[in-house]
N, C-alpha and C positions, 0 to 999 in steps of 0.2 A: 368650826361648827360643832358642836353637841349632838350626839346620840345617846341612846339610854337602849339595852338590850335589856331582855325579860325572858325567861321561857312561856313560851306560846300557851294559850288554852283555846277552848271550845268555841268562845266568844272570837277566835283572831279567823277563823274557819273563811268566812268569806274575802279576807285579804290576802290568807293565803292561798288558795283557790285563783286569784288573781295572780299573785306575784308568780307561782307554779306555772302561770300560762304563756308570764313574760318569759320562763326561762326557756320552754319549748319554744318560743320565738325567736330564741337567741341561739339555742343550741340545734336545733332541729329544726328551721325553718322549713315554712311545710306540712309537719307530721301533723299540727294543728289547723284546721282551716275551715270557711265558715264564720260567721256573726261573732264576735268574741266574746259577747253574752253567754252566748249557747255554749264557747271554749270554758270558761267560767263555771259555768252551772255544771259542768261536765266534770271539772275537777273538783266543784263544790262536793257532787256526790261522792266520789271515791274518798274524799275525806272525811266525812261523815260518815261513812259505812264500816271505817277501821275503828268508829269511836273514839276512846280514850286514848287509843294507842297515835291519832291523829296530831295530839301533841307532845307525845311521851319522846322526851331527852330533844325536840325540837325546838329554838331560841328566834326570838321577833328582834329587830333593830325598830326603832320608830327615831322618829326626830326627835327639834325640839319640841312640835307642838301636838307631841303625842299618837302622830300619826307612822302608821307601822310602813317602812319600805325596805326591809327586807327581812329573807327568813334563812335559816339552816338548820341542816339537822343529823343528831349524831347516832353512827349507829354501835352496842358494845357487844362487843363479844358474845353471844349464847344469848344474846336479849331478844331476838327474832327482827325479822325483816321488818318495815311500813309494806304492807300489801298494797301495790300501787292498781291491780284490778281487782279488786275486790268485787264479790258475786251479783249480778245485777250492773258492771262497769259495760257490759254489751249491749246489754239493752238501754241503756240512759243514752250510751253512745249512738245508737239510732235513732233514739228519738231526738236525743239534741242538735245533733252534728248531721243526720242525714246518713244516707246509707252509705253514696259512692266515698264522703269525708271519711265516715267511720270506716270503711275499709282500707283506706288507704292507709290512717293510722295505726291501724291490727297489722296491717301489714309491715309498716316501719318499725314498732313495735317487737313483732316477733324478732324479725332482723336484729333487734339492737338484744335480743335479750343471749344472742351466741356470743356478743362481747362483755356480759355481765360479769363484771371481778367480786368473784363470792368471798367475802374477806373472812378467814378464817384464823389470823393471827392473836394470841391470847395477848399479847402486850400491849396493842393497839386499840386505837379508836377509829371510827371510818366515818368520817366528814362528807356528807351528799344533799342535796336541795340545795344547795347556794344561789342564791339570786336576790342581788339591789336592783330596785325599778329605776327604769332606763332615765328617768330626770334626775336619780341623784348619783351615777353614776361617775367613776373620776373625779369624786368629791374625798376619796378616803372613807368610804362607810363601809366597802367592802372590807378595808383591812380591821375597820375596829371589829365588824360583824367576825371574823377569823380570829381576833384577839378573845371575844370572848367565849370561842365555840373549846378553842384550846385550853382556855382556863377550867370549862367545864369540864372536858375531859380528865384534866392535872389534879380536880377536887376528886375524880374519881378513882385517883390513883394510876393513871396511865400516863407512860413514858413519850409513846408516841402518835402522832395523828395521821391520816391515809387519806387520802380521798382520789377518786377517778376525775381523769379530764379528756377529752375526745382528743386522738391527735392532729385534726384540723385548727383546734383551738389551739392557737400557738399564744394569743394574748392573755389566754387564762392562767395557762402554763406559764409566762413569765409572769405576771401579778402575781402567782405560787411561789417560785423559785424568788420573788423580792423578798418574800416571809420567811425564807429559809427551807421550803420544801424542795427536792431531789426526786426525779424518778427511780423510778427500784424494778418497773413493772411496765412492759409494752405486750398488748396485744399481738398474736403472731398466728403462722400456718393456717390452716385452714379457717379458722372460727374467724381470723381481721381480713377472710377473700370472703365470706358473707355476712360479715358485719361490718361497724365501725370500728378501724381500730382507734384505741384510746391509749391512756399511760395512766398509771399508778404512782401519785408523788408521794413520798413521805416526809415527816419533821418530828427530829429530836427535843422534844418538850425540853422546859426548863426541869432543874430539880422541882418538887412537887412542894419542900420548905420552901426553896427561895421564890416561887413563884407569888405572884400577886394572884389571892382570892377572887374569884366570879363574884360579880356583883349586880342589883338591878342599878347602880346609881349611874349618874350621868357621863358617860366618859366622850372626851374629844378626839376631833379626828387630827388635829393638829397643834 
């Protein structure tokens, strides 16, 4: 099967908004709940509220018939965060989601923010939002979607790539560790007895000559 990666724009906002709400469903079952309209609309706005920065160094997979099913997104060095509440994220959250929902996810939230691995390495890149929708999963779109986050990275001049996985998620962790990524980095002492603890895997980029250029064209998953 064929996919075709792109970096994301303005226009991908309401699919990613969606895919965003498959991955809290997958990772944090839970933290989201209520209509998933209203989960949707909820993420719509926090993405639109970051603006341009909503798709800056973030990349779409779509299929063959141009429909987008998954997204990632890179973060570099000194380039700043995605502000994932952005001003106004509490109040949409009450109106969308409902008060006892909205608190419950302020709550999980804050919790998960003592496990946040603040990436500070100047050599790296930090790979986060990964998410393929659940029908085209164990298809192989997850590894092209990683093939071509990596390659973004390599055009940028960076040796290596990073990204967080929750330590529960043991299947994400080996889908990693099939690409070549190694832990480097486990949550510990007191912050993983009130948070989640997670792991930090990294991967040794190719050389940045030999490596094969990012491209929008079509590449397969087998």
């Amino acid at each position: 099967m064929a996919f075709t990666v792109r970096p994301a724009t303005q226009a991908d906002i309401p699919d990613l908004a969606r895919l965003i709400v498959e991955l809290y469903q997958a990772e944090m079952p839970g933290a989201l709940t209520g209509p998933v309209e209203k989960q949707i609309e909820l993420l719509r706005f926090t993405l639109e509220a970051n603006g341009n920065r909503a798709a800056h160094h973030r990349y779409v997979l779509c299929n063959e018939r141009g429909i987008v099913i998954g997204t990632g997104m890179i973060e570099f060095p000194g380039n700043g965060r995605f502000e994932r509440a952005p001003n106004g994220t509490v109040a949409t959250a009450f109106r969308t989601l409902g008060v006892f929902p909205a608190l419950r996810l302020f709550g999980i939230v804050a919790r998960m923010l003592f496990g946040v691995y603040h990436h500070t390495d100047q050599h790296s890149a930090l790979i986060h939002t990964v998410v393929i929708t659940r029908s085209e999963r164990s298809r192989g779109a997850g590894a092209v979607l990683m093939h071509a986050l990596e390659s973004a990275i390599r055009e940028f001049g960076y040796t290596r790539a990073r990204l967080q996985v929750l330590a529960w998620n043991t299947g994400a962790q080996r889908f990693y560790e099939r690409l070549g990524y190694t832990t480097i980095w486990r949550l510990s002492g007191w912050r993983a007895l009130l948070s989640w603890p997670s792991v930090v895997m990294e991967k040794v980029l190719e050389d940045c000559q030999g490596s094969e250029r990012f491209s929008t064209m079509p590449v397969s998953s087998g």
